[in-house]
N, CA, C and O atoms as a GROMACS GRO file, in nm:
protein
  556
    1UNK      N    1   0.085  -0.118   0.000
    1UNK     CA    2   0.000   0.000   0.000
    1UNK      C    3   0.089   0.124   0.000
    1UNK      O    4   0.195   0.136   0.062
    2UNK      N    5   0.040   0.200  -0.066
    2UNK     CA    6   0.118   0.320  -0.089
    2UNK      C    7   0.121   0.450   0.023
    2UNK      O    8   0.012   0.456   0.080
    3UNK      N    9   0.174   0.507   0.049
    3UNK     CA   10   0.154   0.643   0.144
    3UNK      C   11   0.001   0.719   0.110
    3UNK      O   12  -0.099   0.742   0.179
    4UNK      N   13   0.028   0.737   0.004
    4UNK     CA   14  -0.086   0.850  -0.025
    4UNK      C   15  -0.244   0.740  -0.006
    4UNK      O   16  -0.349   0.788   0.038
    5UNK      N   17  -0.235   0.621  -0.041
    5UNK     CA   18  -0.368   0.504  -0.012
    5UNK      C   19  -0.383   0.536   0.163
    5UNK      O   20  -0.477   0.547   0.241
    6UNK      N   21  -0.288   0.540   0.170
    6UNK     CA   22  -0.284   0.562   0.346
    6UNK      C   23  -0.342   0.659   0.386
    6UNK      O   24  -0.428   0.640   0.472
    7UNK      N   25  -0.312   0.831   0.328
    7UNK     CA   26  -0.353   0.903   0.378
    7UNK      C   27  -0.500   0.938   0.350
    7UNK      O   28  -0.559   1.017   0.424
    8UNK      N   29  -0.554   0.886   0.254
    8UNK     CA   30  -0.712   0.862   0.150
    8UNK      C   31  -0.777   0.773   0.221
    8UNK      O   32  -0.899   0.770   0.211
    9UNK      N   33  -0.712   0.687   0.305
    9UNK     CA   34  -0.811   0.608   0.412
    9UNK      C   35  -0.835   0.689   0.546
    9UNK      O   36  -0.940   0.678   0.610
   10UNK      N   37  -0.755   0.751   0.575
   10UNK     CA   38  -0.782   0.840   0.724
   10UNK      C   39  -0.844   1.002   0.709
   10UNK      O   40  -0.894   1.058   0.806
   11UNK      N   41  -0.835   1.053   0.604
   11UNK     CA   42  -0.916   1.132   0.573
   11UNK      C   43  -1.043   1.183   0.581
   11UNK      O   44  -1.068   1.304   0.592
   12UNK      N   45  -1.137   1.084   0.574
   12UNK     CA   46  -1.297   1.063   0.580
   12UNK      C   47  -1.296   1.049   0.745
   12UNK      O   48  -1.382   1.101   0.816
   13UNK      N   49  -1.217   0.996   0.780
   13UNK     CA   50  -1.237   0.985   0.980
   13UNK      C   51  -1.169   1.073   1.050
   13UNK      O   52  -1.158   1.068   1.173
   14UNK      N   53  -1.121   1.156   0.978
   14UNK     CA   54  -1.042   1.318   1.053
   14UNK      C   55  -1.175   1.361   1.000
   14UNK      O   56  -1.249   1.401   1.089
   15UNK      N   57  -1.208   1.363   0.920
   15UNK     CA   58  -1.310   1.513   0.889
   15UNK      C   59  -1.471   1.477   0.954
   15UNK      O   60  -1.561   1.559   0.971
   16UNK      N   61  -1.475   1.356   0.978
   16UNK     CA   62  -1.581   1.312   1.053
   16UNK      C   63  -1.566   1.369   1.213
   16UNK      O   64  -1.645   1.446   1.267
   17UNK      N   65  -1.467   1.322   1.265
   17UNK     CA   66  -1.378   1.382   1.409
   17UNK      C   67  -1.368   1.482   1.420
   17UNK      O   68  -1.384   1.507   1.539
   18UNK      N   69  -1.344   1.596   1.346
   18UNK     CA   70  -1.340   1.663   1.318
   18UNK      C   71  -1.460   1.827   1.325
   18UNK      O   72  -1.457   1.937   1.380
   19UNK      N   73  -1.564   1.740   1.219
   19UNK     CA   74  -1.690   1.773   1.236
   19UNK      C   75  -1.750   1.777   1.396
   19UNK      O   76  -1.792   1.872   1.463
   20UNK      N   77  -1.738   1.643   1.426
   20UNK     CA   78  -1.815   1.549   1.551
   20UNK      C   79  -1.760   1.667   1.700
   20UNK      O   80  -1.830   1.690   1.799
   21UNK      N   81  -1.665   1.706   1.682
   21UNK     CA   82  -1.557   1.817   1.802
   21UNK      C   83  -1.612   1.902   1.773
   21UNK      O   84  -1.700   1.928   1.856
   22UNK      N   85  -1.608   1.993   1.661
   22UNK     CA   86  -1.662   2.109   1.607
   22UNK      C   87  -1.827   2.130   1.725
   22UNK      O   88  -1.850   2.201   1.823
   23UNK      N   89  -1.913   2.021   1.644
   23UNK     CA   90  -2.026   2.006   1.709
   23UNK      C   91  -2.069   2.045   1.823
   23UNK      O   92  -2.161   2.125   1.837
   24UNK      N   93  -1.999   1.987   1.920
   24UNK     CA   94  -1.978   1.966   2.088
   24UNK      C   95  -1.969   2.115   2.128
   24UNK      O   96  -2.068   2.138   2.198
   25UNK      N   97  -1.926   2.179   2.120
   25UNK     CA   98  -1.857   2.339   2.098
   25UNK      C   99  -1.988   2.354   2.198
   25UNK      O  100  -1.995   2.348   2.321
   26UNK      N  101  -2.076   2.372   2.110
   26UNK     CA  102  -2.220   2.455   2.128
   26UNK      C  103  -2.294   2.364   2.244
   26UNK      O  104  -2.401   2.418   2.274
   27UNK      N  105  -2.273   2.261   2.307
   27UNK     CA  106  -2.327   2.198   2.402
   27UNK      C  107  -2.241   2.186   2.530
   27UNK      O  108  -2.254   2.094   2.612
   28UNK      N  109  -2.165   2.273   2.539
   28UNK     CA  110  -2.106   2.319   2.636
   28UNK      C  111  -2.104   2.429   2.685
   28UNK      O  112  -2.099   2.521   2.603
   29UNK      N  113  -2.106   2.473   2.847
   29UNK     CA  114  -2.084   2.628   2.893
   29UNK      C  115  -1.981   2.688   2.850
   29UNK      O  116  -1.872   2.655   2.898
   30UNK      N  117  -1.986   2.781   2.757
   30UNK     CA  118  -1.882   2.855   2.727
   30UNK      C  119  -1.905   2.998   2.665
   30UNK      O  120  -2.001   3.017   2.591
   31UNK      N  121  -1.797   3.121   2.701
   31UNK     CA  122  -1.794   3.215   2.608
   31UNK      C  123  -1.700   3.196   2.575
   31UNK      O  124  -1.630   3.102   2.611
   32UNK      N  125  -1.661   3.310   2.470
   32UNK     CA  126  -1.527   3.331   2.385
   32UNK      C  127  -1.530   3.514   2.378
   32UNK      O  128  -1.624   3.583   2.338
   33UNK      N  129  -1.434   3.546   2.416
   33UNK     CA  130  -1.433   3.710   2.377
   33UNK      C  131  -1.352   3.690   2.234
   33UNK      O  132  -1.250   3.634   2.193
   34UNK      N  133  -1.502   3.800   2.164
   34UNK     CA  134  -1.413   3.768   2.013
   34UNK      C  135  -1.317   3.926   2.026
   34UNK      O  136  -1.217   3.917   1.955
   35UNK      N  137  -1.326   4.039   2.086
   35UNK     CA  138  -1.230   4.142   2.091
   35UNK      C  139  -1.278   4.262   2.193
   35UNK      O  140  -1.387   4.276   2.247
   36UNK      N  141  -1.193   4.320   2.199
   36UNK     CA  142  -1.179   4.431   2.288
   36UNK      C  143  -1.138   4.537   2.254
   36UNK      O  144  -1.025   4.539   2.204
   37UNK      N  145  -1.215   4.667   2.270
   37UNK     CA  146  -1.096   4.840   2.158
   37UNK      C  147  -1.193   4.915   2.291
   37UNK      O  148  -1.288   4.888   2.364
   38UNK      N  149  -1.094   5.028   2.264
   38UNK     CA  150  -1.110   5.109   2.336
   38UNK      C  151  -1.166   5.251   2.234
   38UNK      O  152  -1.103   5.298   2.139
   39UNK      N  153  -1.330   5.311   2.296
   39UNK     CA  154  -1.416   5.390   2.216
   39UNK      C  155  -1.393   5.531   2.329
   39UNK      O  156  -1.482   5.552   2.411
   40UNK      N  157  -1.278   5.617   2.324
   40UNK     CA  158  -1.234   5.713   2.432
   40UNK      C  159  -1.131   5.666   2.473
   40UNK      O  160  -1.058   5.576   2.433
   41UNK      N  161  -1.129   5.752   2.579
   41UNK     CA  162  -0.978   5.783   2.686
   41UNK      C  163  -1.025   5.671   2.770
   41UNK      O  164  -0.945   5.578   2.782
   42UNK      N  165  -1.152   5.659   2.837
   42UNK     CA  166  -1.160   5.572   2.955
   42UNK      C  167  -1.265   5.497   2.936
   42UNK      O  168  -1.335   5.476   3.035
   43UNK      N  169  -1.302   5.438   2.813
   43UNK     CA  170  -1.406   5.358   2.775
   43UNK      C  171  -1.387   5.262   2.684
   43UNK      O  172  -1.356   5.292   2.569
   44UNK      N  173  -1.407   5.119   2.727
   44UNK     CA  174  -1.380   4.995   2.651
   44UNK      C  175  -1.506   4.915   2.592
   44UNK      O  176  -1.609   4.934   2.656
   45UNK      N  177  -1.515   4.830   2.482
   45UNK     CA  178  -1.599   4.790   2.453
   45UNK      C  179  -1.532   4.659   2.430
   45UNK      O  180  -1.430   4.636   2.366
   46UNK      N  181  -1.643   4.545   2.520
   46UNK     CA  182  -1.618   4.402   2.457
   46UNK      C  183  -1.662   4.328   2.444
   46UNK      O  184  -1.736   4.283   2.532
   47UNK      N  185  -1.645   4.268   2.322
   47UNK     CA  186  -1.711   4.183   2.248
   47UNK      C  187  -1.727   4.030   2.266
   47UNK      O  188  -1.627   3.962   2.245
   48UNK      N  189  -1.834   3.971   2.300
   48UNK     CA  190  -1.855   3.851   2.343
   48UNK      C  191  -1.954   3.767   2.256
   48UNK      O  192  -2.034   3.833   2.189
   49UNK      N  193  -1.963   3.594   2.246
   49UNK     CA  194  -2.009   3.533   2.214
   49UNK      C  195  -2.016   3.439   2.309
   49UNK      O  196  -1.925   3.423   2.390
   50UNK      N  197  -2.151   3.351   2.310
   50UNK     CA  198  -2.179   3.231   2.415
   50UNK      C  199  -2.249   3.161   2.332
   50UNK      O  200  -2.331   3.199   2.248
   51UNK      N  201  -2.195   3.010   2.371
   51UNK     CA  202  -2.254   2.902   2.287
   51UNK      C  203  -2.373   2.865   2.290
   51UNK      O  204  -2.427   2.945   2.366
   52UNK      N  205  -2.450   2.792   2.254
   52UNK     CA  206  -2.644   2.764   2.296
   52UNK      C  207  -2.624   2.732   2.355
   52UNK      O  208  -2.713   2.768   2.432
   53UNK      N  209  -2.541   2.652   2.426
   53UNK     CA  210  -2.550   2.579   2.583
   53UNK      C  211  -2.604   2.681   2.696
   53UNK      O  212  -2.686   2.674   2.787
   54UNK      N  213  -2.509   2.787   2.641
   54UNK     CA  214  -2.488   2.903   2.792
   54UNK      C  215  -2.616   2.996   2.749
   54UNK      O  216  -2.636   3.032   2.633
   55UNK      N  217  -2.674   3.018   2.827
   55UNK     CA  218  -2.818   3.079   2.793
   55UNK      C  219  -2.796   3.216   2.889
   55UNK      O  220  -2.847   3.313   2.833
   56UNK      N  221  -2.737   3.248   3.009
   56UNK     CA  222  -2.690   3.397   3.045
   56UNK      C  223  -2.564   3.383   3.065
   56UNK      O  224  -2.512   3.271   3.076
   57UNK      N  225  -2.487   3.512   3.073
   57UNK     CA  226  -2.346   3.547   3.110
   57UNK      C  227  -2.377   3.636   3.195
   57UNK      O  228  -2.469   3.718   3.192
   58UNK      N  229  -2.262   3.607   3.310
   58UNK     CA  230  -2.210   3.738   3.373
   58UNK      C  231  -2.142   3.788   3.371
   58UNK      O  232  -2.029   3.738   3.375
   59UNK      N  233  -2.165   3.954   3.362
   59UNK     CA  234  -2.039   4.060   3.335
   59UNK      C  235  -1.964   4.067   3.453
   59UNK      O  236  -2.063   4.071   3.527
   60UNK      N  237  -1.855   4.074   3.543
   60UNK     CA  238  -1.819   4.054   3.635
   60UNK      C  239  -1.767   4.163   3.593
   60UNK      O  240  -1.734   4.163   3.475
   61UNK      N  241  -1.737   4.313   3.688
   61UNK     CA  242  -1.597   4.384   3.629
   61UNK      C  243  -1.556   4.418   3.793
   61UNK      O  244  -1.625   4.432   3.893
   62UNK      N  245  -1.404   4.424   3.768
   62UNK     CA  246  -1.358   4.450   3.949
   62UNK      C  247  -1.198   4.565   3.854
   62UNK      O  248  -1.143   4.576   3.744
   63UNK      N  249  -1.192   4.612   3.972
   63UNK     CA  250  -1.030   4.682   3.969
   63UNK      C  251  -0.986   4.685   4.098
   63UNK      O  252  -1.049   4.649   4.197
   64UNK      N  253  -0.845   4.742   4.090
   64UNK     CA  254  -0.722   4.721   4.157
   64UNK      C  255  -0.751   4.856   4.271
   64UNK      O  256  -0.668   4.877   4.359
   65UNK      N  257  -0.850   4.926   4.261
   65UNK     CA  258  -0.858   5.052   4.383
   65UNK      C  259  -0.942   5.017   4.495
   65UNK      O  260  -0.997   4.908   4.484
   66UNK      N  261  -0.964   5.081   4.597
   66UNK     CA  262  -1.047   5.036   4.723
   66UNK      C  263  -1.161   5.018   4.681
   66UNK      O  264  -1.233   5.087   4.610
   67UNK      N  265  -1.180   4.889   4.744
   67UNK     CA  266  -1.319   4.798   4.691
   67UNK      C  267  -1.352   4.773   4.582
   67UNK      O  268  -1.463   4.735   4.545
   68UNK      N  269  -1.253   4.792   4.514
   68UNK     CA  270  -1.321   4.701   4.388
   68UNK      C  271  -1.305   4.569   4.341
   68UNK      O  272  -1.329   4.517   4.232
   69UNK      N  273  -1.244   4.512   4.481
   69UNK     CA  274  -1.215   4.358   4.387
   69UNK      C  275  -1.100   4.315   4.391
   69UNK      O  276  -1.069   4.210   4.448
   70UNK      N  277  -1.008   4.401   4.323
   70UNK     CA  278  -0.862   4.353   4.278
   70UNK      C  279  -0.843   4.281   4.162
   70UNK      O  280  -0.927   4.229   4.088
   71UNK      N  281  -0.700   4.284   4.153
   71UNK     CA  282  -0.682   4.133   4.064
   71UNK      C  283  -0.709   4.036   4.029
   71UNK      O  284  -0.715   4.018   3.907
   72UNK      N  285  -0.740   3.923   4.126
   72UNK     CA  286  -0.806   3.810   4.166
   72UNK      C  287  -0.943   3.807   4.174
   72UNK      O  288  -0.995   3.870   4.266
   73UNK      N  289  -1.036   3.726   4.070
   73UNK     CA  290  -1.168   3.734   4.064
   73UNK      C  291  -1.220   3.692   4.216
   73UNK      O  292  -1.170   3.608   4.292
   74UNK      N  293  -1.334   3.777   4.236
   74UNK     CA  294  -1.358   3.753   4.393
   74UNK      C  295  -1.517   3.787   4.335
   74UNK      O  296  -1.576   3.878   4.277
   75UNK      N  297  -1.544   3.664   4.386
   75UNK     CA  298  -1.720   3.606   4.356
   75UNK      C  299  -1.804   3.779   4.402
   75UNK      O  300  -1.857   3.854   4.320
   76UNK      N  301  -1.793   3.803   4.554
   76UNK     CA  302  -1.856   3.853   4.640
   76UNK      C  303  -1.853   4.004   4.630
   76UNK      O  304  -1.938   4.067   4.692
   77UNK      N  305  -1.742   4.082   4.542
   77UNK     CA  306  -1.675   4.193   4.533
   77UNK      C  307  -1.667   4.258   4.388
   77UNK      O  308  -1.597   4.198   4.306
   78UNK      N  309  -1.716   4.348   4.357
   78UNK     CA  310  -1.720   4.376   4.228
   78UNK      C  311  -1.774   4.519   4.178
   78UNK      O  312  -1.883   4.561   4.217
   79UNK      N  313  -1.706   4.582   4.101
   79UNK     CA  314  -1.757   4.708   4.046
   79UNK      C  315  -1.884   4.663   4.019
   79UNK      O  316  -1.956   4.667   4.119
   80UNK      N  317  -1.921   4.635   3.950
   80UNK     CA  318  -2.055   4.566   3.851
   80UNK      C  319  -2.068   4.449   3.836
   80UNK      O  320  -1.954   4.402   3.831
   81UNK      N  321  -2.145   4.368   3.824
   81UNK     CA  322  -2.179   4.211   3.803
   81UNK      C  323  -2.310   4.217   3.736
   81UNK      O  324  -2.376   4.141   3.807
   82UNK      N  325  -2.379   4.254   3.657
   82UNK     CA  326  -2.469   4.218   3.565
   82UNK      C  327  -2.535   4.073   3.485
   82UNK      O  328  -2.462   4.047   3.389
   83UNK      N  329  -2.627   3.991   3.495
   83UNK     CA  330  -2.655   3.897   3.409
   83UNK      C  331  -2.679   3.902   3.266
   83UNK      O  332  -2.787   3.960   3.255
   84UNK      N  333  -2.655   3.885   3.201
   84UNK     CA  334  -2.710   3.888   3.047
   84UNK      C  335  -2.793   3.784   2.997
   84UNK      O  336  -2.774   3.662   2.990
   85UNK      N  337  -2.887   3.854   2.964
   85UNK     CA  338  -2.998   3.684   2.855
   85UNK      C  339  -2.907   3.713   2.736
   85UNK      O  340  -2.870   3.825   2.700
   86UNK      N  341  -2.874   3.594   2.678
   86UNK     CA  342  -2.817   3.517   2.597
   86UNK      C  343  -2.889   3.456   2.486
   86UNK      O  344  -2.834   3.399   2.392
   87UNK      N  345  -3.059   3.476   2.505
   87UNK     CA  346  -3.088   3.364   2.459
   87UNK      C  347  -3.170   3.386   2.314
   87UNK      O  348  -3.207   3.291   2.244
   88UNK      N  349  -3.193   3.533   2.278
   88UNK     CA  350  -3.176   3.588   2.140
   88UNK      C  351  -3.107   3.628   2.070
   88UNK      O  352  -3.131   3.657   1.953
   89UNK      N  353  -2.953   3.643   2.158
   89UNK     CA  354  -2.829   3.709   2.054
   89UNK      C  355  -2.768   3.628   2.152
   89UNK      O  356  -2.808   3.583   2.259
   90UNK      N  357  -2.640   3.617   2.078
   90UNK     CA  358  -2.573   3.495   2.098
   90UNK      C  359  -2.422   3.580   2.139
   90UNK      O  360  -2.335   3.551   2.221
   91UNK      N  361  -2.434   3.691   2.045
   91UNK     CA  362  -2.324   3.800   2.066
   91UNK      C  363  -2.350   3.946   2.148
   91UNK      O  364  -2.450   4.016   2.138
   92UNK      N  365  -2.280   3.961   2.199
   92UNK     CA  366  -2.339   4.124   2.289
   92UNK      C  367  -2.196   4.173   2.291
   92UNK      O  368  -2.097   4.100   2.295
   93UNK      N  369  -2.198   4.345   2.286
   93UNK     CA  370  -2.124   4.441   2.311
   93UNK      C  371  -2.173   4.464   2.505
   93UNK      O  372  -2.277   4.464   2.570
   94UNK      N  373  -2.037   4.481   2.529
   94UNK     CA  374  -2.054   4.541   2.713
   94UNK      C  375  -1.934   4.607   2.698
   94UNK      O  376  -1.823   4.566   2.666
   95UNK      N  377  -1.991   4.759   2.736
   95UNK     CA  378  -1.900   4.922   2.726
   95UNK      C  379  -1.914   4.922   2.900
   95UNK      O  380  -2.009   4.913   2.978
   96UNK      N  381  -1.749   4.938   2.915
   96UNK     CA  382  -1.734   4.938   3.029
   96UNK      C  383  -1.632   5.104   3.024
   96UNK      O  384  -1.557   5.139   2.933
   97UNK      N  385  -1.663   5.184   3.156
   97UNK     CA  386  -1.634   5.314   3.167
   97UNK      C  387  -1.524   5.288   3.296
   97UNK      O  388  -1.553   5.231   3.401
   98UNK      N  389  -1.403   5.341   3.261
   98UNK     CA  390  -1.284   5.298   3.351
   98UNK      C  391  -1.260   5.463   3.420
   98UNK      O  392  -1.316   5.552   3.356
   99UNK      N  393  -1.182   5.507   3.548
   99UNK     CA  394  -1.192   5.588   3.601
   99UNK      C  395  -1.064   5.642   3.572
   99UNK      O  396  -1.065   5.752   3.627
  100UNK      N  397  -0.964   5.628   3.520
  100UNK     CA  398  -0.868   5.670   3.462
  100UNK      C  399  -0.716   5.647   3.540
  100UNK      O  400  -0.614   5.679   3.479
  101UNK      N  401  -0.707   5.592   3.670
  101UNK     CA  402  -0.651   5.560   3.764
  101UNK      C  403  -0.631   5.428   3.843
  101UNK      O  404  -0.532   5.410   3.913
  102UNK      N  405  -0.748   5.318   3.824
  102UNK     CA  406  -0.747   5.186   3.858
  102UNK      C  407  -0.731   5.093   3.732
  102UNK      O  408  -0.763   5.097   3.613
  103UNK      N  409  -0.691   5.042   3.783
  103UNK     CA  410  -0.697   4.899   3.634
  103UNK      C  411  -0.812   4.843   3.649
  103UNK      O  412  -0.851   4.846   3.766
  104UNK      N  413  -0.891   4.785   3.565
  104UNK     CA  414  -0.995   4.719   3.563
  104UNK      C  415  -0.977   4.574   3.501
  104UNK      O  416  -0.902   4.563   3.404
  105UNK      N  417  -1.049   4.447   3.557
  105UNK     CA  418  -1.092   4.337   3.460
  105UNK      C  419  -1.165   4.299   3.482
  105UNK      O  420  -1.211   4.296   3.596
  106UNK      N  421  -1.216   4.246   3.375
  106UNK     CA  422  -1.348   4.194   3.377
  106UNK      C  423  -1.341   4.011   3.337
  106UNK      O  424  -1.259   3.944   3.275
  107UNK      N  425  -1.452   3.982   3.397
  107UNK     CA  426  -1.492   3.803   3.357
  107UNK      C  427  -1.622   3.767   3.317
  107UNK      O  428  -1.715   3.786   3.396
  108UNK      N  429  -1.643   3.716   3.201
  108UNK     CA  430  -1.754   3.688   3.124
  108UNK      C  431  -1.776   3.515   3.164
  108UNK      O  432  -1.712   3.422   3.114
  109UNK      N  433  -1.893   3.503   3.274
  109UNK     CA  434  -1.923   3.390   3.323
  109UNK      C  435  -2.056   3.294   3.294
  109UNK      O  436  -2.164   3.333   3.336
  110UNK      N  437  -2.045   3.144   3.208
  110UNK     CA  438  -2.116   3.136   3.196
  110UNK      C  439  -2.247   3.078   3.289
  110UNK      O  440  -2.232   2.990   3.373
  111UNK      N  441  -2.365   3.137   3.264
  111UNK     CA  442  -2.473   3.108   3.375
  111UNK      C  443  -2.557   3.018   3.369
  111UNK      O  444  -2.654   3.076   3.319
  112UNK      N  445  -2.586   2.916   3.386
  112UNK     CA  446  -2.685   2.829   3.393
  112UNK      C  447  -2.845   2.858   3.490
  112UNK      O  448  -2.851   2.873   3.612
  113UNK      N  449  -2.939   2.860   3.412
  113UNK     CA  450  -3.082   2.876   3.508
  113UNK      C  451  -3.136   2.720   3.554
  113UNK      O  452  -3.188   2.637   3.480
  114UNK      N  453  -3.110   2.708   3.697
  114UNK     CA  454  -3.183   2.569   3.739
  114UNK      C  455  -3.359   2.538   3.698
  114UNK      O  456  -3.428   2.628   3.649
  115UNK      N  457  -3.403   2.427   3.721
  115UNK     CA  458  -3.557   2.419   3.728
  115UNK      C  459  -3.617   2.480   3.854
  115UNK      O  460  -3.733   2.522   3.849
  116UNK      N  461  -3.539   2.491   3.982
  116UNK     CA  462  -3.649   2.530   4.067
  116UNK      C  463  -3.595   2.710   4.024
  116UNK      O  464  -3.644   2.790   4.103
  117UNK      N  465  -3.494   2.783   3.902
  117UNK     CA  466  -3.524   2.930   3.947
  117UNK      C  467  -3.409   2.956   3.970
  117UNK      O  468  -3.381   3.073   3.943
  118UNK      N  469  -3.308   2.884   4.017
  118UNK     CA  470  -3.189   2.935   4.088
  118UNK      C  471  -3.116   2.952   3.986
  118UNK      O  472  -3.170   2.932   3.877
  119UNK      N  473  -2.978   2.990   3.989
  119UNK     CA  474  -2.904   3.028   3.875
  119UNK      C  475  -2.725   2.944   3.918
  119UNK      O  476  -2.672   2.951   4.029
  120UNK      N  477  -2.679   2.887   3.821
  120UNK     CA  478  -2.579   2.827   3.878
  120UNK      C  479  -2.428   2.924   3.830
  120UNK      O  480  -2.376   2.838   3.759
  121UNK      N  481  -2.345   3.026   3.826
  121UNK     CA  482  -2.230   3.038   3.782
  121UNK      C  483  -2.092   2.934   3.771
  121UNK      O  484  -2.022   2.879   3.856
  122UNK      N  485  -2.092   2.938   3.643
  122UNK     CA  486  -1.958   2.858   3.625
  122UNK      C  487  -1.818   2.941   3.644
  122UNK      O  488  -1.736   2.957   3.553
  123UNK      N  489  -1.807   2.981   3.751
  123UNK     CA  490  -1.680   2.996   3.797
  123UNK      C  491  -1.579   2.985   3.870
  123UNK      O  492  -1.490   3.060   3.910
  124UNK      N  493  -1.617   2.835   3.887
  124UNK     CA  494  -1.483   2.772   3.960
  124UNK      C  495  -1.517   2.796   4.126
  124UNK      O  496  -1.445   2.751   4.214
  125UNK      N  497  -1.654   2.886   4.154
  125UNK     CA  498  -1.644   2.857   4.313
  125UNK      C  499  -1.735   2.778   4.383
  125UNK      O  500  -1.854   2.805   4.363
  126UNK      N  501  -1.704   2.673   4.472
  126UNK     CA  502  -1.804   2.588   4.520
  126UNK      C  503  -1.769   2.445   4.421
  126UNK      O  504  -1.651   2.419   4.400
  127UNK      N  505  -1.863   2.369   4.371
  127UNK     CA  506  -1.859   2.278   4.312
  127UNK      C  507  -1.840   2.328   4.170
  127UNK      O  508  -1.734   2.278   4.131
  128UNK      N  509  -1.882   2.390   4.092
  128UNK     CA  510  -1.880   2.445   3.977
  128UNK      C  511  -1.761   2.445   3.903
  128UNK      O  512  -1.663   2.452   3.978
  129UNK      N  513  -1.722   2.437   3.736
  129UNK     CA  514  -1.610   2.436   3.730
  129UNK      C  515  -1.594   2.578   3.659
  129UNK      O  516  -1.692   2.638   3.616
  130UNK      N  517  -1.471   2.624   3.650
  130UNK     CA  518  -1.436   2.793   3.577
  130UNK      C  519  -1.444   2.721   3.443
  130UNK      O  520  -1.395   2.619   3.394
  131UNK      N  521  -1.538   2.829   3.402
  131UNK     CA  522  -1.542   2.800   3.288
  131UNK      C  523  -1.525   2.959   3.184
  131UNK      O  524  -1.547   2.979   3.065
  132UNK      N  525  -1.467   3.072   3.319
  132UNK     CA  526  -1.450   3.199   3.281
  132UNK      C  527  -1.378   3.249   3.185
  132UNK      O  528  -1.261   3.214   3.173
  133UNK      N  529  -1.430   3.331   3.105
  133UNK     CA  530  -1.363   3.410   2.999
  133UNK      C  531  -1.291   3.547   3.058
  133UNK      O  532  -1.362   3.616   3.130
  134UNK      N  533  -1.204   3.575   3.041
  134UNK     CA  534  -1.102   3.689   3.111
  134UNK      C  535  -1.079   3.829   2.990
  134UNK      O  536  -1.066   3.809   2.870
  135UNK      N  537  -1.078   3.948   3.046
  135UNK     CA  538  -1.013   4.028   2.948
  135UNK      C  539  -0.997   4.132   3.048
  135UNK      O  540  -1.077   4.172   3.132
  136UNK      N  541  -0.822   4.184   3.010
  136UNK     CA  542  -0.758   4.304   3.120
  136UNK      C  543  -0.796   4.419   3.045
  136UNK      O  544  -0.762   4.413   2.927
  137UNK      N  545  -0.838   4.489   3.070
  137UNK     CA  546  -0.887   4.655   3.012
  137UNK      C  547  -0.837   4.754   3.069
  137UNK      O  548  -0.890   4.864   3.072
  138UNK      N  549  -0.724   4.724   3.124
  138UNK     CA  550  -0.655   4.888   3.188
  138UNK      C  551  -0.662   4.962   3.243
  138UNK      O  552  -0.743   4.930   3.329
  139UNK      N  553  -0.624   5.078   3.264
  139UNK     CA  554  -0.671   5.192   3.314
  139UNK      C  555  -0.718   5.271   3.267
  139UNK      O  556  -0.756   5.368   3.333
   0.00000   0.00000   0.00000
């Protein structure tokens, strides 16, 4: 058998595998920040996508000045924390207004709604796993 017979047999089962991974994508909690620009001196805009799985996100934003959080995502502490429905646009813009002096970041978390109402965050605290999307936006 020749090389190239070889590679004409595994072909059809990469692109099947392939496909089959692709698939999965969307049945999982997840965002993806597709980008981030800055619209001003102290105003960021960013751009997010969530898979059908993830039906809300949370905007989490914290900075590095008194009380806001810090560095380190901290569930309990936060400039802003907002939910987003997810579940007619799949993509959303979130313009975040920075004070010109703290660093800011933000975490795009995906949210799960239970049956009895409750809401589960995937971010790694408690049982849950991080399933957080990150972006540093500066000062």
């Amino acid at each position: 058998m020749a090389i190239t017979e070889g590679l004409s047999a595994v072909q059809p089962w990469y692109s099947r595998l392939s496909r089959h991974l692709a698939s999965h994508w969307d049945e999982q909690q997840r965002v993806v920040v597709l980008g981030n620009r800055d619209k001003g001196s102290n105003t960021s805009v960013v751009r997010f996508q969530a898979s059908r799985a993830t039906l809300y996100v949370q905007a989490h934003l914290q900075h590095d000045g008194s009380g806001g959080g810090g560095v380190d995502y901290a569930a309990g502490t936060s400039v802003s924390s907002n939910r987003r429905d997810m579940r007619v646009n799949r993509q959303r813009d979130e313009t975040v207004t920075r004070n010109g002096s703290d660093h800011y970041y933000m975490w795009l978390i995906p949210v799960f709604k239970n049956a009895d109402g409750t809401y589960t965050k995937f971010d790694g605290e408690g049982t849950t796993i991080d399933q957080m999307a990150f972006v540093d936006l500066g000062t």
